[in-house]
N, C-alpha and C positions, 0 to 999 in steps of 0.2 A: 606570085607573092602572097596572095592573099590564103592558097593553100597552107602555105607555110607558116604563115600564123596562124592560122584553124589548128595547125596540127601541135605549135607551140600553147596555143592555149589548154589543145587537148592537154598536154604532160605539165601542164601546170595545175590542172583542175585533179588528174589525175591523183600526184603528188601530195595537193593537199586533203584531197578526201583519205589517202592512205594515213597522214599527220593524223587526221583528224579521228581515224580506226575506223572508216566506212570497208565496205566489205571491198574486197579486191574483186576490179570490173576489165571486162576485156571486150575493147570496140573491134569490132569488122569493119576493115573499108570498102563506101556504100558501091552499091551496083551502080555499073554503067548506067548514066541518063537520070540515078537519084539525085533527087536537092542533099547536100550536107545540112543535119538536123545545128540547131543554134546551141550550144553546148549554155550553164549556165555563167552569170561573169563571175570570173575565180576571186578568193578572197583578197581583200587589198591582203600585201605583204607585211604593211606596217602597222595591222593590227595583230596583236600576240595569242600565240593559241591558247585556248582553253585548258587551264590545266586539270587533272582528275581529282576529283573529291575526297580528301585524304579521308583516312579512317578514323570514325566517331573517336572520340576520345572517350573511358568511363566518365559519368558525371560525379566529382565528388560528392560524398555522403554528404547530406545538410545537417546541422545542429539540432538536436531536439528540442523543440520548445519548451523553454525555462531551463534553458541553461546544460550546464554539466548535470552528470547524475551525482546525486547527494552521498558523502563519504560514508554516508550509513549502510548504502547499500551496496557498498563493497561486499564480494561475497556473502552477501546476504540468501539464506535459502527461500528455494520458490514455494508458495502458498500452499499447503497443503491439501486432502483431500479429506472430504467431510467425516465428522464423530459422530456425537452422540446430538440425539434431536429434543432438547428441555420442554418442558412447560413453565409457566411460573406457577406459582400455590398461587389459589384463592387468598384476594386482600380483604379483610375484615373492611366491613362497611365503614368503621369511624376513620380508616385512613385512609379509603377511598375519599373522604368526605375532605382533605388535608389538600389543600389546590397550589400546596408551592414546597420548596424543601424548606424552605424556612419555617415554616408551621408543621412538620415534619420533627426540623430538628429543636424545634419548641416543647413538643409534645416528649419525645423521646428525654431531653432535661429534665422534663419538669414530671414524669410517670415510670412507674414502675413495670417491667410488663415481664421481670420474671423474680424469684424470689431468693436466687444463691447468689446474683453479678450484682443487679442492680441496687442490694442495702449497702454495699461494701464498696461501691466507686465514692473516688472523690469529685470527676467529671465525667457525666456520658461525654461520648464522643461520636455525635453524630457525621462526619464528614463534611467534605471543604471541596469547594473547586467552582468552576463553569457550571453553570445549570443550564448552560446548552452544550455539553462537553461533547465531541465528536470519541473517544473514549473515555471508558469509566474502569476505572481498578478495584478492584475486593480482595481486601486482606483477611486475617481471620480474627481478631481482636484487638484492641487497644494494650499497650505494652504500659509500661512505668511514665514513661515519657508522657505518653498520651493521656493517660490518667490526668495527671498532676496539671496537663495546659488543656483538657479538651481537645484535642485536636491529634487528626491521624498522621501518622508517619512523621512524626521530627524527630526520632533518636537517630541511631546511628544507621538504624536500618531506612529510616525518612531519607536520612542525606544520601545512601547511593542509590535511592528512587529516586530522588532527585538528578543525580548523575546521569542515571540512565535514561531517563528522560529524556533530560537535554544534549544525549549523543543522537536521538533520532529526531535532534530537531523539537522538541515539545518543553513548553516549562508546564510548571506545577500549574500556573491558574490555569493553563489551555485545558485541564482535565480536571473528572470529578474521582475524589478518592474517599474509599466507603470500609469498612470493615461488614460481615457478616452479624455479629454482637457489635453491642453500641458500649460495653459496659466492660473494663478489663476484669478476666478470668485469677484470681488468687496464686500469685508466684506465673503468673504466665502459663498456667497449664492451658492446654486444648479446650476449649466450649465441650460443653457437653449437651450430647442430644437435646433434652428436655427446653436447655439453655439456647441453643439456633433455632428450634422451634419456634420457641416467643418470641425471639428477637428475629427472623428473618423475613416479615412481613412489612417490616420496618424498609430493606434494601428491597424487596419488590417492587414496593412505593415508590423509592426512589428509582430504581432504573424506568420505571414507567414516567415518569416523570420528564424525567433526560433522556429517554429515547436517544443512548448513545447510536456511533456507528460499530463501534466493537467494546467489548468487555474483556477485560484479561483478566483472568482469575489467579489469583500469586499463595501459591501454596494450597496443600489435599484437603484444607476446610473449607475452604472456600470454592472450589472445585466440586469435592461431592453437596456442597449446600446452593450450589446453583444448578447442578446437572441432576440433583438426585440419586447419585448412584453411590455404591461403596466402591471405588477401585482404585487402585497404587496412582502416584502421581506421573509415573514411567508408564500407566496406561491410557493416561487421560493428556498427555503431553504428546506433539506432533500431531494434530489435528487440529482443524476448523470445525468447534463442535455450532449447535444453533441453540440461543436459550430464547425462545419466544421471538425469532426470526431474527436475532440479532448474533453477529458472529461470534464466537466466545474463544479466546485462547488460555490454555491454561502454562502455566510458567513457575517454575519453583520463588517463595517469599523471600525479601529482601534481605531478610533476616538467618535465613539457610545459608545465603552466601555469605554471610561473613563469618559461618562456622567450618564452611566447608568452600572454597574458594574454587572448585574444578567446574561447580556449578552456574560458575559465572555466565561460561561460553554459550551454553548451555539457554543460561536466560535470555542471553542477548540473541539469543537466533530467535528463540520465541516472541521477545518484543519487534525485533524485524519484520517478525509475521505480521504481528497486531497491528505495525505501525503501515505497513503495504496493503495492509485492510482497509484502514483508514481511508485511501487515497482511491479506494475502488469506482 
């Protein structure tokens, strides 16, 4: 009897070591005059086998911190690769001497500093905004509008800088907005060299100042009077240029687009730039 249960235990242990996927064992029956070895006690029946460890699941993607990404940068193009490398001009001592933009734009009201703009304003127009602006814009002159209030960008070209603004998210006070001349040019024409000369020592001042994070420069005066250079605005657009370590994007004026409306898309990829600068 008692073999008989030795050898029933044997095919139960057996059994369950196969369940269990031990390797397949084959006992000999011992030799004459051997002890039969204690086999181990087989698993109670009533506890459940072990099932196999299904396969990982992918782990869902997590959210990125702060949300969805912002509808601005829908198809927004990626950063480009570097321009042109500025310096600023040498600032005349008496504005270095100017320790805020309000005394800045004190001085610029209240002096003359060339002799064709400034007899024939009815307001300089020094600039508006944050005097800690994380960007700074440069336009090229005070239009009618600006004249008549002092103040940059409120015609019709102000309001869709305004717009454009606040599709990536910015309003007007978050930024500082500057023209090259302080003084509008007669019928709106172009500044003329001798004219950016005297007057742009004034906006050195001021970017030194506000140590923006980017500068966008909106249309080819302002562009060639911060880069120094002479070239097309189709050769100075699609880069990251640097003006005195600071990143500079250049962008056609608010004011191009409401003559020529193809130029929009145009802008808005390049403020996408400027505004992904920002955020670097």
């Amino acid at each position: 009897m008692a073999a008989e249960r030795d050898d029933d235990l044997r095919r139960r242990y057996l059994r369950q070591q196969a369940e269990l996927g031990g390797a397949e064992m084959v006992l000999s029956a011992p030799a004459a005059g051997e002890p039969r070895r204690r086999l181990p006690d087989p698993v109670p029946e009533e506890v459940p086998m072990a099932e196999k460890p299904k396969a990982e699941q992918p782990r869902a993607e997590q959210p990125k911190a702060g949300g969805e990404e912002p509808k601005w940068m829908k198809g927004a193009p990626a950063i480009p690769g570097p321009g042109l490398d500025a310096m600023p001009g040498i600032i005349p001592p008496e504005l270095v001497a100017l320790e805020s933009l309000d005394r800045i734009a004190e001085r610029i009201r209240s002096t003359y500093c060339c002799e064709t703009l400034c007899p024939n304003r009815t307001n300089a127009v020094p600039g508006e905004g944050n005097p800690r602006a994380r960007l700074m814009l440069v336009g090229e002159a005070p239009g009618q509008n600006e004249d008549e209030q002092g103040r940059p960008f409120i015609g019709a070209a102000g309001q869709l800088l305004t717009s454009i603004l606040q599709a990536v998210e910015l309003r007007r006070e978050d930024v500082f907005i500057a023209n090259v001349v302080k003084c509008r040019p007669p019928q709106n024409r172009k500044p003329l060299p001798h004219e950016v000369q005297s007057c742009i020592p004034y906006l050195w001042r001021q970017i030194e100042l506000i140590r923006p994070a980017v500068l966008l420069a909106m249309g080819s005066t302002a562009a060639e009077a911060l880069l120094g250079v002479k070239k097309s605005l189709g050769e100075l657009r699609g880069k990251v240029h640097s003006y005195g370590g600071i990143p500079l994007v250049v962008t056609y004026h608010p004011a191009a687009l409401l003559r020529n409306p193809n130029w929009k898309k145009p802008t808005w990829d390049d403020v996408r730039i400027a505004r992904q600068l920002i955020d670097r």
